[in-house]
C-alpha positions in Angstrom: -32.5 -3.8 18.4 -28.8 -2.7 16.4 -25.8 -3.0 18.9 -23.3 -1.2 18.3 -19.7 -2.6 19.1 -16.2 -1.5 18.9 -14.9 -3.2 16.0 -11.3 -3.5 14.8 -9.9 -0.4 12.9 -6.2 -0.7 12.9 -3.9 -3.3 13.4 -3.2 -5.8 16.2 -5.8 -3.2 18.1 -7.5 -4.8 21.4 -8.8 -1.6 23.1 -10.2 2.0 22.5 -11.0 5.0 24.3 -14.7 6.5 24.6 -13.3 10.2 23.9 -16.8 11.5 23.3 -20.6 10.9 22.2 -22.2 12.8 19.5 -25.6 11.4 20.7 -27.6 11.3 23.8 -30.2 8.1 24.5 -33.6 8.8 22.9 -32.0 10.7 20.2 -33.3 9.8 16.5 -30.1 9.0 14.1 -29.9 8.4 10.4 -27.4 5.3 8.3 -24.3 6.6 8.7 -24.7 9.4 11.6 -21.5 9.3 13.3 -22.5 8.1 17.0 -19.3 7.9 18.8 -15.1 9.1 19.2 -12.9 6.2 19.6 -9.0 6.8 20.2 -6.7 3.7 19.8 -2.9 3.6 20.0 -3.0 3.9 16.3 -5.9 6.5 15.1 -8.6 8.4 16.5 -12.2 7.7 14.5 -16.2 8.6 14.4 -17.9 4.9 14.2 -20.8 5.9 12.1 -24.2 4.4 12.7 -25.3 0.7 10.9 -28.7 1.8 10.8 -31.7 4.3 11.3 -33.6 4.5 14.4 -33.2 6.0 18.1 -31.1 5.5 20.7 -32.1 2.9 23.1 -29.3 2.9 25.8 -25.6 4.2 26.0 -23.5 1.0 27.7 -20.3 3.0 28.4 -19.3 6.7 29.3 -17.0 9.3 27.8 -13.5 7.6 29.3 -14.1 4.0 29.4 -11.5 2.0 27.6 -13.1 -1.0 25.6 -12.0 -3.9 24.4 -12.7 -5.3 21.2 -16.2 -6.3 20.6 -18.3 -4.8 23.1 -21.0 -3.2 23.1 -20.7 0.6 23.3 -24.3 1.4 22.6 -27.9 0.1 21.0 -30.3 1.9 18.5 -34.1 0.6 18.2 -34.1 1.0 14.5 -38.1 -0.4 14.6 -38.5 3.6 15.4 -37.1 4.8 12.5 -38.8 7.4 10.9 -40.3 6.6 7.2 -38.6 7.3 4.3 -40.7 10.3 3.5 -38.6 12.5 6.1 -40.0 15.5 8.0 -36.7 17.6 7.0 -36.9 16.6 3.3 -38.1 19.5 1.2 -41.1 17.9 -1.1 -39.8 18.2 -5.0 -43.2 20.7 -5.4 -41.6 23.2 -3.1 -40.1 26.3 -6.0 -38.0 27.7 -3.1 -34.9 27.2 -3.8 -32.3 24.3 -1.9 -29.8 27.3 -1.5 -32.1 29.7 0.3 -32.7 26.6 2.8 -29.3 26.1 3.5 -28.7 30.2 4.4 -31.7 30.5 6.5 -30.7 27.3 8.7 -29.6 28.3 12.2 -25.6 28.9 13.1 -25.3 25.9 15.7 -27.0 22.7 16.2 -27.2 21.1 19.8 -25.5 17.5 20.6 -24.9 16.1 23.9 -21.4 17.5 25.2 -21.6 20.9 23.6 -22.2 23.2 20.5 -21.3 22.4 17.0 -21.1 24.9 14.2 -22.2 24.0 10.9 -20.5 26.6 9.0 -16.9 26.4 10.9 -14.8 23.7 11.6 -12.0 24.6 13.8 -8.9 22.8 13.4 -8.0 20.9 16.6 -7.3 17.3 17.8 -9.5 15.4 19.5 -7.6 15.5 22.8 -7.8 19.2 22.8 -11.0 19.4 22.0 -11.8 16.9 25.0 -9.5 19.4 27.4 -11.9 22.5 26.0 -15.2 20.6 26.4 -14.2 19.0 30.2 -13.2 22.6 31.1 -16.4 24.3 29.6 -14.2 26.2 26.9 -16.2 26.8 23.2 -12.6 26.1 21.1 -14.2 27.9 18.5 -13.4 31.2 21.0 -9.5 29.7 21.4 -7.4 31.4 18.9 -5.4 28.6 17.2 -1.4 29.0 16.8 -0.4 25.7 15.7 0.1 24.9 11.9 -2.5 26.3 9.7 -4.5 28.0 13.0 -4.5 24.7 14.5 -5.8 24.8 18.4 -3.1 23.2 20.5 -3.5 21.9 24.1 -1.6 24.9 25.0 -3.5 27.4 23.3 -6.8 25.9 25.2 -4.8 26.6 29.0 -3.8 30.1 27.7 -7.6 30.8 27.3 -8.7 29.2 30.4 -6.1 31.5 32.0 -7.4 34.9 30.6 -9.7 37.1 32.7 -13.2 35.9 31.9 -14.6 39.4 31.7 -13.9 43.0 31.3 -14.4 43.8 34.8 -12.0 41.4 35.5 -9.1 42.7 32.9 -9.5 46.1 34.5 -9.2 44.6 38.2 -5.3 44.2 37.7 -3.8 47.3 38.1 -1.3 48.8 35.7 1.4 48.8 37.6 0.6 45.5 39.5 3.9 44.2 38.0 5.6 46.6 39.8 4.3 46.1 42.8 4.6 42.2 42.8 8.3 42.6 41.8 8.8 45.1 45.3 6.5 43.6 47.9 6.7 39.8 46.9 10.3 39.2 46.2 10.1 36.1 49.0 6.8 34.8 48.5 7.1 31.6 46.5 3.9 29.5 45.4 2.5 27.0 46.8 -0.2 25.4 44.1 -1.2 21.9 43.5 0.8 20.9 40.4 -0.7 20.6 36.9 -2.3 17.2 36.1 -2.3 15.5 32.9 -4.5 12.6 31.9 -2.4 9.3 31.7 -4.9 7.4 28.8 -5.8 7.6 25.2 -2.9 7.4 23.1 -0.1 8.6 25.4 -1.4 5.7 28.2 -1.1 2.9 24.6 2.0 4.4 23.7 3.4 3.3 26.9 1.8 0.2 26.8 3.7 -0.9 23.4 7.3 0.9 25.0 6.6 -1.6 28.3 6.1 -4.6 26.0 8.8 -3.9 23.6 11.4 -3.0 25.9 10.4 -6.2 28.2 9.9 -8.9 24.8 13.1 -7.5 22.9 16.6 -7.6 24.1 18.0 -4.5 22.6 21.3 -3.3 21.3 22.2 0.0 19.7 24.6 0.7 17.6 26.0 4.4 16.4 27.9 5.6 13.5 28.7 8.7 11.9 27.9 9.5 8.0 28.8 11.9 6.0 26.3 13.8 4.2 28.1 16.4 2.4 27.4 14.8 -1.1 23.5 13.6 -0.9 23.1 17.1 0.5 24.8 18.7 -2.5 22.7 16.0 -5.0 19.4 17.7 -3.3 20.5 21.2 -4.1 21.4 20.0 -7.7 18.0 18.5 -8.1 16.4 21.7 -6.4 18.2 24.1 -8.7 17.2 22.2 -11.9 13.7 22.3 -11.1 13.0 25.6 -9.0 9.4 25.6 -9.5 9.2 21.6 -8.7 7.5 21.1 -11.5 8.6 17.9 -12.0 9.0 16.6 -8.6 12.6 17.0 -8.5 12.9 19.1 -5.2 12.8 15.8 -2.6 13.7 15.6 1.3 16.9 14.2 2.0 14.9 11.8 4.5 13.6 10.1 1.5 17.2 9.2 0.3 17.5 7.8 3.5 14.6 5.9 3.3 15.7 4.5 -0.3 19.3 3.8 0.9 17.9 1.8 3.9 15.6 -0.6 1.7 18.9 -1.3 -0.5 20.8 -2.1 2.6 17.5 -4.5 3.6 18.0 -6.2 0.1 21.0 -7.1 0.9 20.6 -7.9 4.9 17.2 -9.1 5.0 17.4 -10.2 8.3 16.3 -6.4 9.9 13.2 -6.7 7.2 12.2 -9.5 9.4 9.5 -10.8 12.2 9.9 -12.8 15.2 7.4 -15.5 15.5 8.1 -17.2 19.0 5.2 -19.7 19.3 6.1 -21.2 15.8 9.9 -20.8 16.5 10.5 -19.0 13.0 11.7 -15.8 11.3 9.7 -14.3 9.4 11.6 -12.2 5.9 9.7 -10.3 4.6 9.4 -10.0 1.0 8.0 -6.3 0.7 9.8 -3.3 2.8 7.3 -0.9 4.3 9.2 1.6 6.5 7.4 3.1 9.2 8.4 6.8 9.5 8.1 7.7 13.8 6.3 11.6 13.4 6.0 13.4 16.3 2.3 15.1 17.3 0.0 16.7 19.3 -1.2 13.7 20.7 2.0 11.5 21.0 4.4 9.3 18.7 2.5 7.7 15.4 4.2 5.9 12.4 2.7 6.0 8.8 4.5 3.8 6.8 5.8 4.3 3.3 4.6 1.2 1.6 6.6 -1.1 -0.9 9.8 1.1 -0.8 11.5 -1.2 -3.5 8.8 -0.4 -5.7 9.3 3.0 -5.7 11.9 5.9 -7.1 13.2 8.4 -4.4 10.8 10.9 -6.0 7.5 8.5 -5.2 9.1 8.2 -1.4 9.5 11.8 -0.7 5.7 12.8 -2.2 4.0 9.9 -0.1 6.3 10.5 2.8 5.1 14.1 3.2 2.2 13.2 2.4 1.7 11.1 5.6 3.7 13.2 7.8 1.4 16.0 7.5 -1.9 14.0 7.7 0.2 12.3 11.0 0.2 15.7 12.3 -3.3 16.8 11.8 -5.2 13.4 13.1 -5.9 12.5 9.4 -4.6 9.1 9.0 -6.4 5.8 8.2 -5.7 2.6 9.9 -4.2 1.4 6.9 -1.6 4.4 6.6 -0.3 2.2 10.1 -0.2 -0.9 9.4 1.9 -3.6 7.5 5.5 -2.0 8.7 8.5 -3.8 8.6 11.2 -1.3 10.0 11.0 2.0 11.4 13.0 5.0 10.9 13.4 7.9 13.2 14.4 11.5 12.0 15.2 13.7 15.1 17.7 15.5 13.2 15.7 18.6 12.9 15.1 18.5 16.9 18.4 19.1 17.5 19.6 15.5 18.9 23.3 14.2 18.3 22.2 10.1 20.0 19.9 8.4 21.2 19.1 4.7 22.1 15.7 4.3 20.4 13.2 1.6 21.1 12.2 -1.1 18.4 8.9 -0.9 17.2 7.5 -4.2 18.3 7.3 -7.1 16.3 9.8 -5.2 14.3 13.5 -6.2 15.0 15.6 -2.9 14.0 14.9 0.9 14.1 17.1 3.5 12.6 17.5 7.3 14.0 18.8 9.7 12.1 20.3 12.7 14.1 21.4 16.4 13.3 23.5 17.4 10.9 26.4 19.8 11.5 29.4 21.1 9.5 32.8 19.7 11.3 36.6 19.4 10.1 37.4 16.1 8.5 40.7 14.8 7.5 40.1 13.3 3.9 43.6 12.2 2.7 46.2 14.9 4.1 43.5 17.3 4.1 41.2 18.9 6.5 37.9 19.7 4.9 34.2 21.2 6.0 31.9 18.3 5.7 28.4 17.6 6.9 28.0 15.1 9.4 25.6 13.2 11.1 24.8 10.6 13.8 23.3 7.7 13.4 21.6 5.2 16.0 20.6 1.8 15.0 18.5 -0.5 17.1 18.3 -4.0 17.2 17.3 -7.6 18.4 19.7 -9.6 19.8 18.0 -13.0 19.4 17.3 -12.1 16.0 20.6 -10.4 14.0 24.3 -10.4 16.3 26.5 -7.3 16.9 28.5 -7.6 13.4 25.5 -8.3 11.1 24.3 -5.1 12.5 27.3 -3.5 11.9 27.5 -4.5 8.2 24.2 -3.1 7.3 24.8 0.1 9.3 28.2 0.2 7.1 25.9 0.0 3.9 23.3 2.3 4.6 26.5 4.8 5.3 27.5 3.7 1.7 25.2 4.5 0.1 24.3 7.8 1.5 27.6 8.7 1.2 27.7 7.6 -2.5 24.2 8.4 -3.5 24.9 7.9 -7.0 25.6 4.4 -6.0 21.8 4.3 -5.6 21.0 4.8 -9.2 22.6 1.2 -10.0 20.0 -0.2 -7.8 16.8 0.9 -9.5 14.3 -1.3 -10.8 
């Protein structure tokens, strides 16, 4: 008998959600067959089966959180079939592998629902989960996130249309109307929505809790002007229209290159807090954690070895990451190893914010919106871009005027991003 156990796929993880079987007990299952959705604070992933044989018995349900080790199901691979397999067509067989594949059938059946062999709708596994606990076949949902990606929302709005014709033509035409003349005082009086506190959002609060309760924190803000990285971007875009040569880069990845300076040169916000030992860890590599926003919550890929790399390297890797964030693509080891965090909520619109340290980190950096204001340079009022700031930090590690200094470099050097090009390896 196989037993299969959760097993540790990202780092510092101690728990997982069941979000969904792809297998039912008595069900025969080849070597890597995925068996099973796990969603972690980190990553959502299929743990694929160690071995051939049926399954014996299913230990947990769709919705259990697990810890580490345990047992999540067992195959009985003294069942499994022999190597000559049923479905295998015999080498002697002239038809075609090609007209196999076109006459096979449009869905195959799996415990929890349909799958479709020759589509593969683009949807998280969270909204999948909402369309399968409310009977909905997602491939029906029309998608209108990025690339025709099914959102949450787009599930609701589907559960909300009239399920048949007969229904559509119920509603009047001019139903509108008459709500708007008879109903003017009638408010409603439904149950409000419910959303499932678990999964990612439920670990995401678990690591806020236990940051803000292990880390005394302390924000600092400043404002930078961006006029001139802004105008260095444009430069580099014009030179290169076609970005042929990778010359058209995010201004986020000057950031990030301007903040792993200022860590050479303050390495106290690289740095770890190791209680139990009493010590403070420097680290000797910067790996900045970039905080991306998706459908299922906060995540941070990090942009490994930043001092190894050229602002070019930094933007390619960064998008790179942001947009596999976004679509549930990530691998445990696109999360793990960061030493700081930034936090870019410019686009969002935001002017400040206090932002919370990503534990065991020590300092966090968010970079707000930019807008064009009057600025006395000299005896002269100019039109210069600016932008907020907001810089979070440990107390117990780095004090009020360190922080200050390093906030004052990072401003530096964006300010002066020439000044970068004397820092290159």
């Amino acid at each position: 008998m196989v037993e299969v156990k959760l097993h540790d796929i990202g780092e510092g993880m101690h728990e997982g959600e069941v979000i969904h079987f792809f297998v039912k007990a008595g069900d025969s299952v080849k070597v890597d067959q995925p068996l099973v959705e796990v969603q972690t604070d980190k990553v959502t992933a299929e743990l694929p089966s160690p071995a051939a044989g049926t399954i014996k018995d299913i230990k947990v349900k769709e919705g259990d959180v697990v810890t580490v080790g345990s047992v999540i199901l067992t195959i009985d691979a003294a069942s499994a079939p022999s190597s000559q397999n049923a479905e295998e067509v015999p080498e002697s067989n002239d038809q075609p592998v090609v007209e196999k594949i076109v006459k096979a059938p449009s869905h195959t059946t799996f415990a929890g629902g349909i799958a479709t062999l020759n589509k593969r709708v683009l949807a998280a596994p969270y909204t999948r989960k909402i369309a399968r606990e409310n009977g909905v076949d997602i491939e029906q949902v029309n998608g209108t996130g990025p690339g025709g990606r099914v959102t949450d929302q787009d599930v609701y709005n589907y559960m909300d249309q009239p399920t048949t014709a007969a229904e559509a033509e119920e509603t009047p035409v001019n139903s509108v109307e008459e709500k708007e003349t008879t109903s003017t005082h009638v408010y409603s009086t439904s149950e409000p929505e419910e959303i499932p506190f678990k999964g990612r959002r439920k670990q995401i609060a678990k690591k806020m809790v236990q940051s803000l309760a292990t880390i005394p924190h302390v924000t600092h803000f400043e404002e930078i002007d961006v006029t001139a990285v802004m105008n260095l971007k444009k430069q580099l875009k014009a030179m290169d229209p076609d970005n042929k040569r990778g010359m058209n880069v995010s201004v986020a990845a000057f950031f990030v290159k301007a903040i792993q300076i200022a860590l050479k040169d303050f390495p106290i916000f690289n740095a770890k807090l190791d209680e139990e030992k009493e010590v403070i860890r420097l680290e000797k590599n910067v790996n900045i954690g970039i905080a991306t926003d998706s459908d299922e919550g906060l995540i941070v890929p990090v942009i490994s070895h930043v001092e190894q790399r050229n602002v070019r390297d930094i933007a390619v890797d960064m998008k790179d990451k942001i947009t596999r964030a976004k679509t549930n693509k990530l691998k445990g080891s696109d999360m793990t190893g960061g030493t700081f965090t930034i936090s870019n909520v410019g686009p969002l619109g935001s002017i400040a914010a206090t932002p919370i340290i990503n534990h065991p980190e020590v300092a966090l950096m968010a970079f707000h919106k930019t807008k064009k204001t009057p600025v006395v340079i000299g005896d002269e009022i100019v039109i210069r871009s600016m932008m907020n700031v907001s810089m979070s930090f440990d107390h117990r590690v780095a004090d009020g005027a360190t922080a200050v200094m390093f906030t004052n470099r990072v401003k530096e050097l964006i300010e002066n991003p020439y000044f970068m090009t004397l820092e290159l390896i």
